[in-house]
N, C-alpha and C positions, 0 to 999 in steps of 0.2 A: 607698571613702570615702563612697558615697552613702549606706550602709547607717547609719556614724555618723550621719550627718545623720539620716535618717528617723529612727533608736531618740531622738536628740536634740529632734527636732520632738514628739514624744508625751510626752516627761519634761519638756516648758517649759513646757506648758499652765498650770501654777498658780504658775511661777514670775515673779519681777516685775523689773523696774526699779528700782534704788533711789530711792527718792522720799520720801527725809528732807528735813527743813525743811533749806535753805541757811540758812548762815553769815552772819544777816541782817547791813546795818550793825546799828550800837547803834538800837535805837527812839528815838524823840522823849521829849523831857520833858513834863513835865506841858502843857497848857495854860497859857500865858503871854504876855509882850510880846515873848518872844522869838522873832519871827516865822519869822526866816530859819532859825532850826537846826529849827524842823518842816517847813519845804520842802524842805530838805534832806535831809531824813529820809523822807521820803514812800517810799511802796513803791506808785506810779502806775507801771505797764510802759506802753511804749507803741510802735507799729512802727516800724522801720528806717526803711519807705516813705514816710514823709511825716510822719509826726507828732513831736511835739517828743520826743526823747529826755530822760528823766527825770535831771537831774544830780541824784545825793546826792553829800555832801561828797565818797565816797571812790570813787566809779565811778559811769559810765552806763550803762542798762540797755536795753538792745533785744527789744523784744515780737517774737517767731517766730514766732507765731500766722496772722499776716495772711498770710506769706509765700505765696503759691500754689502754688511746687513744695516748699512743704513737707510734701504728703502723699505723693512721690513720691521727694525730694531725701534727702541725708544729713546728718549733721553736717556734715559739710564744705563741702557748699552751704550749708547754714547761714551759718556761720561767714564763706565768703566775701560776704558780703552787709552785715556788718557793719563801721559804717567804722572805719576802721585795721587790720585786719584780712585778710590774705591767705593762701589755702593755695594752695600749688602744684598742679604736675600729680602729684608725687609724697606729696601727703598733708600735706606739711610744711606748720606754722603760721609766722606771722611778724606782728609786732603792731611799727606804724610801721616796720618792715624789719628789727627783731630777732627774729631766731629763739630766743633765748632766753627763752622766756615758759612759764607755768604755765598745763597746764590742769584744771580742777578740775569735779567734777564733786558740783553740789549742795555747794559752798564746802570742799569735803575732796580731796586730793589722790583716786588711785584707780592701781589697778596697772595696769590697761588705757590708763590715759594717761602711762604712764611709758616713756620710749626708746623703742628701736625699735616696741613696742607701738601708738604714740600712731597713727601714720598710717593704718595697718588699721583699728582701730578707729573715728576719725573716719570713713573712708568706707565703715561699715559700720552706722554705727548711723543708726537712722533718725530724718531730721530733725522728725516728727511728737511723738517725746516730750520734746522740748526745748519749753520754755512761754517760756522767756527765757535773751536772752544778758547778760551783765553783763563789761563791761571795765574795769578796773582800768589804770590805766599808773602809779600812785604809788599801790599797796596800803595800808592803814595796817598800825596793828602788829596787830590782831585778825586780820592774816593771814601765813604764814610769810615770811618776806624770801626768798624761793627766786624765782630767776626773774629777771632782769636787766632783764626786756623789759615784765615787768608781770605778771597775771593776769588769765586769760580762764574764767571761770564760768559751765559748762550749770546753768541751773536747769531740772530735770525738771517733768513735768506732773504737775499733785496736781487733787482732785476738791475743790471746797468747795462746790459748791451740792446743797442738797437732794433725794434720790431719786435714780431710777435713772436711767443716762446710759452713752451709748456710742456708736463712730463704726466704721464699717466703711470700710478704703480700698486699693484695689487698681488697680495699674497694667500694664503693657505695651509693650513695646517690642522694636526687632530684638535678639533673643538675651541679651533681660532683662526681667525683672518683678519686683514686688513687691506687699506686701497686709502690711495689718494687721488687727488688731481690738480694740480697747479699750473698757473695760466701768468702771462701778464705781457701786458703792450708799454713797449717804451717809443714814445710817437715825440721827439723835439724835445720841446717843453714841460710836458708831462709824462709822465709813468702811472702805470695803473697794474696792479695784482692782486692775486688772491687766490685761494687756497680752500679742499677740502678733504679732511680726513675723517676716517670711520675705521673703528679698532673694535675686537671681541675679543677676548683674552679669557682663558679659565687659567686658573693658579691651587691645581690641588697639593697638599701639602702636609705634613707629619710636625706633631709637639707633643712635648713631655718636660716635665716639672719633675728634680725631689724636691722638698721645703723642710727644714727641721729646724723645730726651736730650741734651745740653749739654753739652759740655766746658769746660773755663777761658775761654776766650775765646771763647762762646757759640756755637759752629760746631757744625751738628748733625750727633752720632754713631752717631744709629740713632734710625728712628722707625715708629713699630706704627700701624697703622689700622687701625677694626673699623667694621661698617656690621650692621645686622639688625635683627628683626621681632620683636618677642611677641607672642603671643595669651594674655590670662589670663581665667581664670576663675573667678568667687569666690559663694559660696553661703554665705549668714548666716540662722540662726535667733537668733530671742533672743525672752527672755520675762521677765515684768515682775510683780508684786504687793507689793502692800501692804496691812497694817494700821494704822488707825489707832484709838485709843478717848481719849475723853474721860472720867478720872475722877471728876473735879471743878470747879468754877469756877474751879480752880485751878493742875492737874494734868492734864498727858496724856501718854499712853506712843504709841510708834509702833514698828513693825518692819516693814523692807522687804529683801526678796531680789531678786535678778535675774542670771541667766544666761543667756549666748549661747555658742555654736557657730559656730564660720567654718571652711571650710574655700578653699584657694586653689590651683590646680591651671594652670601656664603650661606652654608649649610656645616655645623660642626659636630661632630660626636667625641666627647669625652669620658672619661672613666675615674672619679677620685675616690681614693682609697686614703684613709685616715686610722694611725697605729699609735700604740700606745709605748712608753719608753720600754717594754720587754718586747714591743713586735707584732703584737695581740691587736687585731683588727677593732677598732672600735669602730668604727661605719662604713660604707661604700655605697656610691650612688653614680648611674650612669646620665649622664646632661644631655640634651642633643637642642639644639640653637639653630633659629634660624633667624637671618639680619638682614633686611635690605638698606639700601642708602644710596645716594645721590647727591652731586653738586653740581654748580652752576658757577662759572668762571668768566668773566668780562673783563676788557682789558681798551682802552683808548688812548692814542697816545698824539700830541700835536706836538709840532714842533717848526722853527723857525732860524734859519742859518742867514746868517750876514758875512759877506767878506770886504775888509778893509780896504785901505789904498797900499799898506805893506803887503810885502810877501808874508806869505804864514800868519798873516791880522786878522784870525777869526772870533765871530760873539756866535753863540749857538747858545738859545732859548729852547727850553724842552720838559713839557708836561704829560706826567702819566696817571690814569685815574685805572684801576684794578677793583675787582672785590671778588670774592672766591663765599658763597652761600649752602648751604644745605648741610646731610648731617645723615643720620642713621638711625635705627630702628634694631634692638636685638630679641628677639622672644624665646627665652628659654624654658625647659621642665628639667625636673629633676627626679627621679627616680631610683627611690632608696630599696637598698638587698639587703639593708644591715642598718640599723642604729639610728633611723631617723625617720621622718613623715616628708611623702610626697609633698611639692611644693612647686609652683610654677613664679616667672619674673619678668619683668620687662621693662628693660635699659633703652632711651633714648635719649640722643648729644645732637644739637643744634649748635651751629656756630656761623657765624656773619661778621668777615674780613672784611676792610676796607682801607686800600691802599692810595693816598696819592704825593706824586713829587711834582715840585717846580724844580728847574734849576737852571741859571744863568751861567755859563762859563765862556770867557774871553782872554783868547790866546794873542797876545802880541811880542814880535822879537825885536830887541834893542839893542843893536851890534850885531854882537856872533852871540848874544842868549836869546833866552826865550822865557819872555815871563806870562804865566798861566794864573789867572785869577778865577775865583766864582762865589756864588752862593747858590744853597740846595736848602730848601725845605721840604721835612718828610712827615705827613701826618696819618696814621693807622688812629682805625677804629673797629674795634674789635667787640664782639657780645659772646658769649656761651651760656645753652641753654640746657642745665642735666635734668632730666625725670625720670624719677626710679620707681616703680611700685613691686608690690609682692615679696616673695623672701629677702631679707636682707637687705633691703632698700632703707635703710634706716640711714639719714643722715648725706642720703648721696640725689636728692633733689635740689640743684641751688641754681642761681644766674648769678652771672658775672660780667662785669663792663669794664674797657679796658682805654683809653684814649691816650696818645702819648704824639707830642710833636716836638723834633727835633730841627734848630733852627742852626745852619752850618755854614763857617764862610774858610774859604783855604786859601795859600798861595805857594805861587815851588817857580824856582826861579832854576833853567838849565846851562850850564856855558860850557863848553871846550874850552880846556886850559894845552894849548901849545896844539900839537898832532897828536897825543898818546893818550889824554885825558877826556873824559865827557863826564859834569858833574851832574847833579839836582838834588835841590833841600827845600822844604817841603812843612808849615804849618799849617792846623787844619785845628778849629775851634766849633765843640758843638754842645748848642745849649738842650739840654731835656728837660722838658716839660710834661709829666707823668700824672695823672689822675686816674686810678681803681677803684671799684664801686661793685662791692659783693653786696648786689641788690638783695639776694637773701635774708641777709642778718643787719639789709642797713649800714654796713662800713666803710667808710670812704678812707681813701689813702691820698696823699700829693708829694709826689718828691719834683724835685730841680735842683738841675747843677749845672756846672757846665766842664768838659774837658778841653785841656789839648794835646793835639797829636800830631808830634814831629815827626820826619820821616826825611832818610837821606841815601843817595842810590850815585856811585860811582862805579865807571870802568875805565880799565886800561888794555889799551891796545898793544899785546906785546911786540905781536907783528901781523900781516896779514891774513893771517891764520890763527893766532892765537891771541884770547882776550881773557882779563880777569875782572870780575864784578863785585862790586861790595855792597852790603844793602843795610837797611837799619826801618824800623818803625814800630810806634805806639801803637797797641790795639786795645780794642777794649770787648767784653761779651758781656752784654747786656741781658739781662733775664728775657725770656720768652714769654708771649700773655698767659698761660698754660703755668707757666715756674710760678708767676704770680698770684694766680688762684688759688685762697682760702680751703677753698671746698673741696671735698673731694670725690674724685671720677673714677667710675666701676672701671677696673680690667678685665678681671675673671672673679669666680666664686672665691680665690683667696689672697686675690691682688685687691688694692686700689690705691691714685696715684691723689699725692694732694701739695698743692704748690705753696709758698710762701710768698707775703708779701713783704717781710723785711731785708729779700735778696739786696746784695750791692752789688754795682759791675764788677767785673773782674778784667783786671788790668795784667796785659801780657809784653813787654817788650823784648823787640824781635830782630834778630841778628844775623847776617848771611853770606858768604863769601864764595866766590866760585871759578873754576875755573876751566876756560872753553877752547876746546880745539875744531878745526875746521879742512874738510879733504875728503879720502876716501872712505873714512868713516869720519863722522863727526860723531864728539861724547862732552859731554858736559860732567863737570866731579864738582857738589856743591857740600859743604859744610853751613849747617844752622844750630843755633843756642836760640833759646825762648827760655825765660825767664817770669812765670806770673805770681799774681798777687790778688787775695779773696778769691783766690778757685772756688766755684759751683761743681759741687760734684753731689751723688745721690746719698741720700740718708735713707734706712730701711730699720725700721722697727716690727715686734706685734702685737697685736690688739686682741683680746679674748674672742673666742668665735662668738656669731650676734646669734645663731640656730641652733637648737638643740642637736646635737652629731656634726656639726657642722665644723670646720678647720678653723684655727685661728687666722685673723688677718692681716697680713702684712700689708703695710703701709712706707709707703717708697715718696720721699719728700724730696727739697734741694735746701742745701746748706750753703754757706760762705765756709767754709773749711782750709785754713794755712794757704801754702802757698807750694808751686809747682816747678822743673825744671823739665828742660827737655831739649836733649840736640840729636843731632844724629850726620851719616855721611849718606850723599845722595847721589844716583849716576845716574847717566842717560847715554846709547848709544845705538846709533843709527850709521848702517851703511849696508852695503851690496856685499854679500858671502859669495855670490857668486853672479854673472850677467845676468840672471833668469831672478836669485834668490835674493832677498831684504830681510835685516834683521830692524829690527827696535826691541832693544831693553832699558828695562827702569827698575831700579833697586835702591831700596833705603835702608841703610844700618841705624835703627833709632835706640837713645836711653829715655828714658822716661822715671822718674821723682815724685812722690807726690806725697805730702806729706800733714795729716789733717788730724785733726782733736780724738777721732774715735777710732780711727786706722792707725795711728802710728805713721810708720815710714814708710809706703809702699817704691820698689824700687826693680829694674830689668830692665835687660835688654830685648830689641825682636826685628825680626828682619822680613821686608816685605820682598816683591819683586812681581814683575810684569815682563813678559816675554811677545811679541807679534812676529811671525812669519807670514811673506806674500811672494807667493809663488807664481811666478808669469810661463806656466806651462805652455803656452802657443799665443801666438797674437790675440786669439779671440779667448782663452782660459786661464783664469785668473782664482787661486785657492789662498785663502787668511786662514790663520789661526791664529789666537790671543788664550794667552791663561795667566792669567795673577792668582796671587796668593798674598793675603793682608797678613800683619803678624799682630800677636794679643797687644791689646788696648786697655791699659788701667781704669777703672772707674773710680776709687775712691773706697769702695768698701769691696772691693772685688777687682773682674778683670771679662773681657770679652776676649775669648776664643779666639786662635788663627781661623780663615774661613779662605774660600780659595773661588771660583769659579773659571769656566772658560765660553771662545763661541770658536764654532767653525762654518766658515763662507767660503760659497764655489758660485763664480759666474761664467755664463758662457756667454758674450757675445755674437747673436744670430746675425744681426744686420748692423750697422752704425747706428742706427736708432731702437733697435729691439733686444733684448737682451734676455735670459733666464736665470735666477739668483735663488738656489740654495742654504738656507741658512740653518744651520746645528744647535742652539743653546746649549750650557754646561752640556756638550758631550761628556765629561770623565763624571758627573752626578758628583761632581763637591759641592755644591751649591746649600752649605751647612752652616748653622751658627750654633754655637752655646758661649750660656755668658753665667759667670757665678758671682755669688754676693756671700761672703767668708768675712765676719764681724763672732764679738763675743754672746751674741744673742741668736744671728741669724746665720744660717747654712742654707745655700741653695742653689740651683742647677739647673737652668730651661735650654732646653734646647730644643731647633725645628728644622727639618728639609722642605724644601719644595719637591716638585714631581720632577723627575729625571730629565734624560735629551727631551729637549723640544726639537722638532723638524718644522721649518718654515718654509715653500714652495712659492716663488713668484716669478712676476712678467715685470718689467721696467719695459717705458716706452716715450719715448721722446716727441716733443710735439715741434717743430720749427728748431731755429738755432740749426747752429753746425751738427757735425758725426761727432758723435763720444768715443771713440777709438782711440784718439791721444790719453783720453780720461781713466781709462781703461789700464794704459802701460804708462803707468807714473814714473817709472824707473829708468826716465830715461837720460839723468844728471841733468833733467833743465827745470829750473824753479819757475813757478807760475808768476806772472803779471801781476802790477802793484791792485790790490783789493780781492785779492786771490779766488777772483771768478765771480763767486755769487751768483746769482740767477743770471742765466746769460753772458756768465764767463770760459774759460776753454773748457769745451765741452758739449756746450749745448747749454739749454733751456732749467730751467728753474724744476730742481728736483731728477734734474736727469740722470743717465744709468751713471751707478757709482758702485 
């Protein structure tokens, strides 16, 4: 598999990152009285760590730049940094504590962030080409109603200042490293960039299982324990360019490609022990697995802007084509001490994503509004390919085809009412077109419908300083290709997952009110109510064991089950503790409802929170600290675990272009999960750590562009410039020290 990688590392050279313009909000209107909808409208980024997060009407936007282990970290450091916002140990996102969210990559869905795909990816792309985060938790309609939980938007690094620029950055660590290099010439008329990254990562790590099955009167009638170790190891290339040119004062074209290579190679030892309802050991067998795997990610994106004879009169045309290929391989043995015959097995998943959007959107203002129109078509094609042989492979070989095109047109009309007011309301209609095709057994499915989805977003200006916002929108969470699959897919020796295809969406509407102060600290106090309907939550049953000693199997499916509530109170605040010292914190008080055919009533409260400290010890040292802490998560037949993690970052600025960055992961070793599934049949308990501190050692180095010294001391009460830098904005060059 090295070999791939090396042929892979020499064919990226000139390939890029996509780095099309996001899906901006609607621009401002002209120059007018209408104060509050150009504040609103602003396109000021601004950092996580201390500075005021830019509210536009329809999301906040968080500047990555500053971060310090972000020449070293991933997306997924990223993301966990930003509040409301948690990823686990296993890659998973979750935005206020829903898992149901969208992540989008430069305002367009992408096939690398779809299902299973999304986790790998997150902790493989490197946190250096992300320029800003932008969170969404009440989308308007200029974005698709997909996602329950909200939208969570990478906007990638683009080059806007003059000449040449570039940053070199390379790191270090026990039985991991990474380096990039990114470059780009902005000459007139055209811009040209591009990028390349190289990651190694091991991820050794601890799991353990109870499992007990249940009889009518909850007396337990067999229960399986498994206890064991991974060691994985994962190798990412990726590479990144773009074109840009300037036609006209009018007119500009852009084309971006990018492709990455991962491959993923673990080693596992396990231990399952199988008792009888007195305790009585009836088998034991030791497993030991070994898996390699690899994917291939392409990504093109074209795109075409026009500006009118109005102020703010834009059409912007923009096409993305993705596909996210490859799959894995597991070979395991098993080796019985007790109650059974050796037996060997071997699991391999094939899957081939294919993602593309058109989409037209045209912004024109009439008066003092602003009316935003478009059409977006989304087509996925999706295949999955299981083959099982040897023990227990009964039933778990099948292929599945997935095709679904969603055809969507919106509009949202913006106006300032007097000085105090800025409105926007917002329909959004999208037809689905779904055909399933479980090529195994022959079965075709077809659904269509079509929804819509209103969406309405007001603020008032109390005074200078202070504003209040109200928000409102229809979402919907559509089954994933995976929920929709028949068939079903190995986990482990006593798991396997199998999907439905008579899911319906599940419809959420979502409510929000907030209210924001502005000075020497700035804090944001928001209140939300979600209210949905046909919640998707998991169903878990078991199945007699298919081997002689072998444990029975649970089978974990998804259901349409009742219907769900959920609000909670949310803060934010950011200011100076002292000249040198900056606080940011994030806290959510959430309830959570859920209420389904085999659960009953599940119901509780949990409190999450995020903490960052940046400390400007001397001009040239600079020390972060970040730690969150998620609070438990309903499932539907259970609940997931609080889980907590942290990072710590030390930079020392050597030169105005050279620098040395220090980075800590989970220093305090919370980096834990456990989750249970408690029904009248099933009992059960997995839980896993990763490996302790990680230490990561690097060089940041600057190619052209100015000194990063301002970049360095962000703490200086001055907000960055409109498009909050980007490649060759204050600071220097594209990927520069942060």
């Amino acid at each position: 598999m090295r070999t791939g990688l090396s042929t892979t590392l020499a064919g990226l050279i000139l390939l890029g990152h996509a780095t099309a313009q996001a899906q901006d909000a609607p621009p401002p209107p002209p120059p007018s009285e209408t104060a509050p909808a150009q504040t609103d409208q602003s396109t000021t980024n601004v950092t996580v760590t201390g500075k005021k997060p830019q509210n536009r009407i329809d999301r906040q936007v968080y500047d990555n730049k500053d971060q310090i282990d972000s020449t070293s970290g991933t997306a997924a450091d990223a993301l966990s940094k930003v509040p409301s916002v948690n990823v686990d140990t296993q890659g998973n996102v979750t935005l206020r504590g829903n898992s149901n969210v969208q992540v989008y990559i430069d305002g367009k869905p992408s096939a690398m962030m779809q299902g299973d795909n999304r986790a790998g990816a997150l902790q493989s792309m490197a946190s250096s080409d992300i320029d800003s985060i932008e969170v969404m938790t009440n989308p308007g309609a200029a974005f698709s109603s997909e996602g329950s939980g909200g939208i969570i938007n990478l906007v990638m690094r683009k080059n806007r200042k003059p000449g040449n620029t570039g940053a070199i950055n390379a790191n270090v660590g026990e039985d991991r490293y990474n380096a990039a290099i990114t470059g780009a010439r902005n000459a007139g008329k055209y811009t040209i960039s591009g990028g390349l990254n190289v990651r190694h990562d091991t991820r050794p790590g601890n799991s353990g299982s109870v499992l007990q099955r249940l009889d009518s009167d909850g007396n337990v009638v067999s229960r399986t324990d498994q206890v064991g170790q991974t060691n994985g190891t994962n190798d990412n290339v990726s590479g990144n360019a773009g074109y840009d040119y300037t036609i006209s004062d009018k007119d500009s074209v852009g084309v971006q490609v990018n492709a990455s290579h991962r491959e993923n190679d673990s080693t596992s030892d396990s231990t399952y022990a199988i008792y009888d309802p007195a305790g009585a050991a009836l088998s034991r067998y030791d497993r030991h697995s070994v898996s390699e795997g690899q994917r291939d990610e392409t990504g093109l994106g074209l795109r075409w802007d026009h500006t009118g004879n109005l102020a703010g009169e834009t059409l912007k045309t923009d096409l993305r084509l993705s596909r996210s290929i490859g799959g894995s391989t597991s070979n395991s043995q098993n080796v019985y001490s007790l109650g059974g015959t050796n037996s060997t097995d071997v699991r391999t998943n094939n899957s081939d994503t294919r993602n593309a959007v058109l989409s037209v959107d045209y912004n024109r203002p009439i008066g003092q509004a602003l009316l935003t129109t478009g059409v977006q078509i989304t087509r996925d094609d999706n295949r999955f390919n299981n083959v099982a042989t040897g023990a227990g492979s009964a039933g778990l070989s099948n292929i599945f085809a997935y095709e679904q095109t969603i055809s969507a047109a919106y509009v949202t009309w913006q106006q300032g009412l007097g000085e105090k007011w800025t409105v926007q309301g917002g329909l959004r209609a999208e037809a689905l077109d779904l055909d399933t095709d479980a090529v195994s057994s022959n079965t075709t499915s077809h659904i269509a419908y079509t929804k819509l989805s209103p969406s309405a977003f007001a603020t008032y200006a109390l005074s200078d300083t202070q504003k209040v916002r109200f928000s409102y929108s229809h979402r919907l969470q559509r089954p994933n290709p995976q929920d929709l699959n028949p068939f079903r897919v190995y986990q482990d020796p006593t798991n396997v997952s199998q999907g439905n295809s008579a899911l319906k969406p599940q419809e959420t509407d979502s409510f929000e009110a907030g209210y924001e102060v502005t000075g020497k600290f700035n804090y944001q106090l928001r209140g939300y109510y979600r209210k949905t309907t046909d919640t998707i939550t998991s169903y878990s049953y078991f199945e007699p064991a298919t081997t002689p000693g072998g444990s029975p199997i649970l089978v974990t499916t998804k259901r349409n089950f009742g219907d769900g509530e959920a609000g909670g109170l949310e803060f934010n605040l950011q200011g100076k503790l002292t000249p040198k010292l900056n606080i940011n914190a994030n806290g959510n008080l959430a309830y959570n409802k859920l209420t389904t055919d085999i659960g009953g009533t599940q119901d509780g409260s949990t409190l999450s929170g995020r903490i960052m400290l940046d400390y400007a010890a001397t001009l040239k040292d600079r020390i972060q600290l970040m730690y969150f802490s998620s609070g438990k998560q309903l499932t539907g037949q259970g609940y997931r675990a609080p889980f907590s993690s942290g990072n710590l970052s030390y930079r020392h600025q050597y030169t105005p272009k050279a620098a040395l960055v220090v980075n800590v992961q989970d220093p305090f070793h919370s980096g834990k999960f456990k989750q249970i599934t408690d029904t009248s049949t099933v009992y059960s308990e997995s839980y896993g750590s990763r490996q302790g501190p990680t230490i990561m050692i690097g060089l940041s180095y600057t190619l052209g562009g100015s000194s990063s010294t301002q970049q360095q001391n962000p703490w200086d009460g001055q907000r960055r410039g409109p498009g909050g830098g980007g490649w060759g904005g204050p600071g220097g060059g594209p990927g520069g020290p942060m």
